[in-house]
N, C-alpha and C positions, 0 to 999 in steps of 0.2 A: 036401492038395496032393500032387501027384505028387513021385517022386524027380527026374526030371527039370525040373519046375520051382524046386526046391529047390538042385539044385547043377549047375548050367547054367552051368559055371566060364568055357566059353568066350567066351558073351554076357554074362559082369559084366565091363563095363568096368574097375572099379575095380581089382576084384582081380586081373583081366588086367595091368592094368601097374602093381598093386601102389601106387596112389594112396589119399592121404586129401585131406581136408576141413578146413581152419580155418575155425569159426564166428567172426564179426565181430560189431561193436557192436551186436546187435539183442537179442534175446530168444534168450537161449538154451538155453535147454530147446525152445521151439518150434522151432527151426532148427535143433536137434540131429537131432531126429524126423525133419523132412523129411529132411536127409541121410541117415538112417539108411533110408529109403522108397528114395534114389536109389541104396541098394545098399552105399555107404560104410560100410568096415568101418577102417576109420583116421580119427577123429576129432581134433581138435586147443580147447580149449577154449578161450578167448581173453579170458581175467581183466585184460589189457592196459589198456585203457580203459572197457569196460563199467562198471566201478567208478568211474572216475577216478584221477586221478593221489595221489602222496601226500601224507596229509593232515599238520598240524604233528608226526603221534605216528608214522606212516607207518602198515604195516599194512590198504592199501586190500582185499587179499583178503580180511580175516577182517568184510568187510562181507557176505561169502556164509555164510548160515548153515545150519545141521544138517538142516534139509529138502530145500532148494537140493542140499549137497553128497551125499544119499542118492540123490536123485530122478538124480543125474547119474551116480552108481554103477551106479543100476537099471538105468536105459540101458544103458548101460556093459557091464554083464553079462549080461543079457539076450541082449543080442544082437551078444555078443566081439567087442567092439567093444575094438582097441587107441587108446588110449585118451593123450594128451599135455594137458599145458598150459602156456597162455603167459602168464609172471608180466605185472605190470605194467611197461612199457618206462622207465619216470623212475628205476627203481634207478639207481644208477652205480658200478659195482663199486669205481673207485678213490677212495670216499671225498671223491672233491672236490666240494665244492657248487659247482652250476654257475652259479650265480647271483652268487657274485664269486670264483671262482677258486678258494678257499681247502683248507685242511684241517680241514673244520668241525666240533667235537664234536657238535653239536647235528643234523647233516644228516649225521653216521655213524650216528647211534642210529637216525633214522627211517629211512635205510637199511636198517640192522641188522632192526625191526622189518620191515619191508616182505619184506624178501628169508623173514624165521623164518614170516611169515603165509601166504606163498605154499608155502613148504615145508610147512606144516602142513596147508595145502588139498591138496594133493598127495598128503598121507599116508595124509588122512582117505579120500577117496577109493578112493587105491592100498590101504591097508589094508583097506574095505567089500568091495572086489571081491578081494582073496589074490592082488594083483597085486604084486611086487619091480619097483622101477627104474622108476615112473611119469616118463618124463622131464617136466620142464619147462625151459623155456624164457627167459633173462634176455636185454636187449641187452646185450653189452659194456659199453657206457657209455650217459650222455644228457647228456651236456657237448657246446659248440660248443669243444674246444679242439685241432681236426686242421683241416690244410688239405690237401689234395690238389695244392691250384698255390700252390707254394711265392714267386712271383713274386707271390702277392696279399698273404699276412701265415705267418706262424709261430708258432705257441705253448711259450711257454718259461716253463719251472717256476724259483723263485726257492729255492735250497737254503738260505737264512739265512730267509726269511721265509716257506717251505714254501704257498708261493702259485704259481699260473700264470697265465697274461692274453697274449694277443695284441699281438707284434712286429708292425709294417708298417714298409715303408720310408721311409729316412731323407732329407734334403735339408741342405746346405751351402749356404751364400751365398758359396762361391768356385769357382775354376776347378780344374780337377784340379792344374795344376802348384802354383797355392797348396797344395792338401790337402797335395802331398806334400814340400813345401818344411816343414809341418808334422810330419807324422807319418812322412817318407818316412825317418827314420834307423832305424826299427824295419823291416826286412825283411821280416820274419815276417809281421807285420800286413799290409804291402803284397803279400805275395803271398796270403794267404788271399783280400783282398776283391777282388784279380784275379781268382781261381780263384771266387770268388759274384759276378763280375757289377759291380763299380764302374764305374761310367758318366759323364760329364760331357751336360749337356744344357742349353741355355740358359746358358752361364756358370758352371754350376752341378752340383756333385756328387753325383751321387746313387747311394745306397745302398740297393739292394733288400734284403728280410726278411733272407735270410741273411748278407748281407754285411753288413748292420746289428748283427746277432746276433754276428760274429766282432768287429765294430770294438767293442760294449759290453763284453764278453768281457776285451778285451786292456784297455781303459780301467778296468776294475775290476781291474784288476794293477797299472797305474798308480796308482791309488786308494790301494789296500792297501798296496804300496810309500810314497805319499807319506804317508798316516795315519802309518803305523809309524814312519815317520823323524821326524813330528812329536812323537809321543810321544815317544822318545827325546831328542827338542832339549827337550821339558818337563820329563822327566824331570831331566834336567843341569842345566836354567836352577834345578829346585826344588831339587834335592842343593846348588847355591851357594847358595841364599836360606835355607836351611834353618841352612847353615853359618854364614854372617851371622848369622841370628838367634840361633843358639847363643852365638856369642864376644860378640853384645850382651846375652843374658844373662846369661853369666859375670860381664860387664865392671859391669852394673847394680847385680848383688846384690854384688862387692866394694867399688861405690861406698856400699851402700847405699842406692840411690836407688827406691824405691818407684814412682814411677810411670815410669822408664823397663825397671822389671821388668815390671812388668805388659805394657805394652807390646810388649816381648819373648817374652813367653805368648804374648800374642794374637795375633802373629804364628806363632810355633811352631804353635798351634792350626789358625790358616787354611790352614798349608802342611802338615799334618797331613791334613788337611780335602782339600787337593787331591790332597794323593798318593793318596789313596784313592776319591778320585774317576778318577784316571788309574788306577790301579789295575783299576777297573770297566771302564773303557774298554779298556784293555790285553788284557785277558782276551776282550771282544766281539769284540776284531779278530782275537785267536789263536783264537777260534771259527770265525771270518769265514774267516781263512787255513787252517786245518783243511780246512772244508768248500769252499774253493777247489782245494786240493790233492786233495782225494779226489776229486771229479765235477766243481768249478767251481762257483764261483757260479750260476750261470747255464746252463740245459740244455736242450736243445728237450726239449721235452714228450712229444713222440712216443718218445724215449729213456726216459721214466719210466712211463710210461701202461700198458705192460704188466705194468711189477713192481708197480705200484700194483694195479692189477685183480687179479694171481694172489692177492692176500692176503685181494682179499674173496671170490673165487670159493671158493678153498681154504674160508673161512670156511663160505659158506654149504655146500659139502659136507659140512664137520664136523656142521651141523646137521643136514643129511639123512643122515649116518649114524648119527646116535642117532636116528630116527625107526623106529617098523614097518619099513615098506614101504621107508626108505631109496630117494627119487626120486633122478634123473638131475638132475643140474645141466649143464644144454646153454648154450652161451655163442654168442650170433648175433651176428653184425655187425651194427653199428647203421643204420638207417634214413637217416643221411645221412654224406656225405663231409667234412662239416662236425666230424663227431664224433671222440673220440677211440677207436681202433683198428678203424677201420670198412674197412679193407682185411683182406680175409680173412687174409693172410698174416699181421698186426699179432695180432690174434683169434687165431691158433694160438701165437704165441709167447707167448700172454699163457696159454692155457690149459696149454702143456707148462710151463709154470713155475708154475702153480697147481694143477698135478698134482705136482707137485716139492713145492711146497711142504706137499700135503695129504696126502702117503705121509710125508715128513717131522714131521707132528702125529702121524699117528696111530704112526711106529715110536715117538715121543717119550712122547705120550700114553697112549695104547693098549695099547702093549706091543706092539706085531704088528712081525712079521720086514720083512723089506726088501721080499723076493719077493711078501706076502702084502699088502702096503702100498702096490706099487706096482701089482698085480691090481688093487687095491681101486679105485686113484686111477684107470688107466684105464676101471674100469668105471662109474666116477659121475662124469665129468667128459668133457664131449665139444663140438665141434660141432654147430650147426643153423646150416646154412649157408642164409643169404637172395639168391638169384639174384635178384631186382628191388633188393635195398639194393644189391647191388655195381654194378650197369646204372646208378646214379643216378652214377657217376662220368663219364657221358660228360657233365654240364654242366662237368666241371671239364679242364684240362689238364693232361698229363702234363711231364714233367722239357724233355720236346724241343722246349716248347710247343704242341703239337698235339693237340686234343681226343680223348679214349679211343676206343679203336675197340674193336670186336669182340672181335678176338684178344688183346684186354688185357685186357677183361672176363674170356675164359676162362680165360686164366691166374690172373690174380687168383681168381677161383673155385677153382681146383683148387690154388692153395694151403694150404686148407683137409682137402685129404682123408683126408692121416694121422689126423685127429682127427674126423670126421666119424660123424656119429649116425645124425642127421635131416637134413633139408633141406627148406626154403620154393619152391614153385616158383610165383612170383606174374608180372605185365609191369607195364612201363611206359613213357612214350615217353623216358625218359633223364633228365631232370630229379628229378622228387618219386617219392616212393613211395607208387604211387596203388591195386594192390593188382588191377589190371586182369587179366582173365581171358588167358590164354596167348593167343600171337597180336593182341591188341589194342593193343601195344605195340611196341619194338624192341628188346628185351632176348633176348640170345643163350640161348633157355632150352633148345629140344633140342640146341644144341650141348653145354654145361654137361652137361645130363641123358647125354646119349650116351659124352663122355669121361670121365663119374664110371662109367659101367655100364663101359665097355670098359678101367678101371683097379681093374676087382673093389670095387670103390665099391657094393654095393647094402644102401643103407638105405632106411628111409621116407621119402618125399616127402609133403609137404605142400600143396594144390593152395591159397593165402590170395589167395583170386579173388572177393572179395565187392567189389570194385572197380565201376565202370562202372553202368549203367541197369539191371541186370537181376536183381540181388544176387547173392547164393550161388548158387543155383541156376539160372539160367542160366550163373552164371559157370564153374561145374562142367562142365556141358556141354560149355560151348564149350571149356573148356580139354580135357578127354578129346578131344574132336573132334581139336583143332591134335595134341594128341601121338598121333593116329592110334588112339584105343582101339577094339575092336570095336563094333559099332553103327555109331555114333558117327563112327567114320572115314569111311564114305561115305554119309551122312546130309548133306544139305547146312544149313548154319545159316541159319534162313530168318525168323526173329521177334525181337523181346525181348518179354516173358521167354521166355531160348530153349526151354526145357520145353513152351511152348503149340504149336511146331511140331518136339517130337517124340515120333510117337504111339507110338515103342517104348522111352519113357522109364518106367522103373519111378516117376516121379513122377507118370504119372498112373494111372488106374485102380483096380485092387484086386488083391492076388496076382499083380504082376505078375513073372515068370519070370525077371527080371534083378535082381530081391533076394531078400534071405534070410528078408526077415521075414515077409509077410504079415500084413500088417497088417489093422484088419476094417477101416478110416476112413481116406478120405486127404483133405489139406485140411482136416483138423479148427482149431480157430480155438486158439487158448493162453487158457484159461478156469482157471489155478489148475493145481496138480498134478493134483488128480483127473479132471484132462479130459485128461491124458497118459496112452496108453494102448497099451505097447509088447505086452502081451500084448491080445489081439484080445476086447475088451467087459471089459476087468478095468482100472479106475484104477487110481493108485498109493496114491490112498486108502481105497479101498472096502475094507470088512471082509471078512474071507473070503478076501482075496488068498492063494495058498498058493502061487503057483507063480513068488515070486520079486518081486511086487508093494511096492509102499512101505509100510511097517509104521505110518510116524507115529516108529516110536522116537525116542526121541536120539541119535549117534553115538556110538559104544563109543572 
């Protein structure tokens, strides 16, 4: 092959505007390949689903075993290929099962396990090719417990019972002037649920999520207030019954009289018996009131969600720094608005506090300086920002009630850039996150793209375009197409699959001038490793391979 078919920098799309590729739930090692034909030299490997979610022990990636993880090296190195991967999305950093809210032992550990499996696949990997910093990939979260239109419902975490569960709003059977002929001598309370929205409608009161939230709020003040005065009046009423029954002891045994002593016991006994029961009680409410004074009973959720997350991110860094290769722990916003911290902004403050907290392990730990701990934390802990998760905000409304636009998208986006790594560049028409090739949707993506480049923003992009009729590879296309890459740019999209109509696509042919490989086979079918064949007639299993081929080993 000629030098000029080999670095023809100008006609590779990819590396012209610095694009990669995430492979989808297909086969992938075959769909590694092709991409790797269309010139993609930034691959993204997508452990997400292909595995499944996790199972009762977690640990869905260590269902890829020691051949699997060599064969994706070989790739890998071969043909320097930067190289990421995307754990499985059902982790949830903050520990909470989302399946009732809680703070579950048993759904930390399989977390726990999931997130060390995914690290390990990374290592193996990263470690095979002498690559530091393989990043991967976690959501934030995979709870439904964020709402975006706060006039639908609220999520609020319970500090005495370390549980969270969805507020919606509230309804009275009276008129407002009843409520406040009620509650109207507390002030306080009545100006909160003015300032949230309290309404009258039909005769009837009603209280949207957060005004519902401030009136629960103040009613467990009343609560704790009326408990404690209780105990106290039991307290008094037992200190006299107690005294009774002492002077009818005294009084018995000078009579002598046996069975009104006894009597007297068994009294003393019972009120023994309660004090000690109020006693337990006493102690749960000065718990209760504790943790009312410090945060409140009661919290919106969205206020705990990030301290919760930095403890497990922080975590799984810890893990990836006793690895090799030590991967990149990239923290995405989650796939729905539904979730918790799935505003990009939400996502960063959960990561600078999980960079806080993981320079604080290791000066703790470790023994490392401050300077050297806080390097550390921003080099293994970052953003991968998903520009189709944040677009899926326009099914919901914003504070003013008025459905997201555009310019709220970008912003929300560009929240994230201090911390940013990598970045997702997928479309969708606004609702789901469907994974749609650039352009097939309405998601603001060269806007996003252009204001992250012109704020000195350049990291990897990720093209996750396996969306739509045409898979990965068309969807590739079409997306280099819409962000004007060379070729590509004035090439008009004229088929699905869009690769059949175009004929200067290095996916079809042999050697063609807009990749690196030259490969001897294009279209070959996925027949076992040994039918993978990144050097031109050499398997990854044939004997003899010397020039970088699959050995068969075990992983070192």
């Amino acid at each position: 092959m000629t030098e000029y078919m080999l670095n023809n920098k100008f006609n590779d799309p990819f590396n012209k505007v610095q694009f990669g590729v995430s492979l989808g739930e297909q086969n992938q090692l075959n769909e590694f390949s092709k991409i790797l034909r269309g010139g993609s030299r930034m691959v993204e490997i997508d452990i997400a689903s292909v595995y499944g979610l996790m199972n009762e022990r977690g640990g869905s990636a260590a269902s890829i075993g020691k051949t699997e993880r060599e064969a994706i090296s070989n790739l890998a190195s071969i043909n320097d290929v930067d190289l990421s991967i995307h754990a499985p999305w059902a982790i949830n950093f903050s520990g909470i099962n989302p399946e009732n809210g809680e703070k579950d032992e048993v759904y930390e550990n399989q977390v726990s396990h999931e997130i060390s499996a995914a690290v390990q696949f990374a290592d193996d990997i990263g470690a095979k090719m002498g690559r530091k910093n393989m990043p991967i990939i976690f959501h934030a979260s995979s709870d439904n417990l964020g709402n975006p239109d706060k006039n639908l419902s609220v999520s609020v975490y319970d500090n005495a019972e370390n549980k969270a569960g969805p507020l919606k709003e509230r309804e009275f059977d009276m008129s407002l002037d009843e409520f406040k002929k009620i509650y109207g001598d507390d002030r306080d309370l009545m100006t909160r649920l003015r300032d949230k929205g309290i309404k009258e409608e039909d005769g009837k009161v009603i209280l949207p999520p957060l005004a519902n939230f401030e009136f629960i709020k103040k009613r467990i003040e009343y609560d704790l207030a009326e408990r404690e005065g209780n105990i106290d009046f039991q307290k008094r009423n037992l200190q006299i019954e107690k005294t009774e029954a002492l002077a009818n002891e005294a009084a018995a045994a000078g009579a002598h009289n046996i069975a009104a002593l006894q009597s007297a016991k068994d009294k003393l006994n019972t009120i023994e018996q309660r004090e000690k029961d109020l006693a337990v009680r006493e102690a749960e409410l000065r718990h209760e009131r504790d943790v009312a004074k410090k945060e409140g009973r009661y919290v919106l959720f969205d206020d705990k969600a990030a301290d919760f997350a930095a403890k497990g991110i922080a975590k799984a860094a810890m893990d990836s720094f006793r690895t090799k290769s030590q991967p990149m722990i990239l923290v995405e916003n989650p796939m729905n608005p539904n979730m918790s911290l799935s505003n990009p902004k939400d996502t960063a403050v959960a990561v600078r506090k999980a960079r806080e907290e993981f320079a604080s392990n290791l000066m703790k730990n470790e023994h490392m300086s401050k300077g050297g701990a806080k390097e550390m934390a921003e080099q293994l802990i970052g953003i991968n920002l998903d520009i189709g998760h944040v677009n899926t905000f326009k099914s919901f409304k914003n504070e003013k009630g008025e459905y997201y636009s555009d310019k709220e998208i970008v912003q929300m986006a560009m929240a994230a850039k201090d911390y940013l790594k990598r970045y997702h560049l997928n479309d969708n028409m606004g609702d789901i996150d469907a994974h749609l090739p650039l352009g097939e949707g309405n998601a603001p993506v060269k806007e996003i793209y252009e204001r992250l480049v012109n704020a000195g923003v350049e990291v990897p992009a990720i093209m996750e375009v396996f969306g739509g009729l045409g898979g990965i590879e068309a969807g590739a296309i079409e997306s280099l197409q819409y962000m004007g890459a060379p070729i590509y740019g004035n090439v008009p999209y004229v088929s699905m699959p869009a690769y059949l109509g175009q004929p200067y696509s290095s996916m079809i042919g042999d050697y063609s001038s807009y990749s690196n490989l030259g490969l001897k086979h294009d279209f070959f079918p996925y027949g076992g490793f040994s039918g993978i064949s990144p050097i031109p007639g050499v398997g990854y299993m044939e004997k003899g391979n010397k020039e970088g081929g699959f050995s068969g080993a075990p992983m070192v």
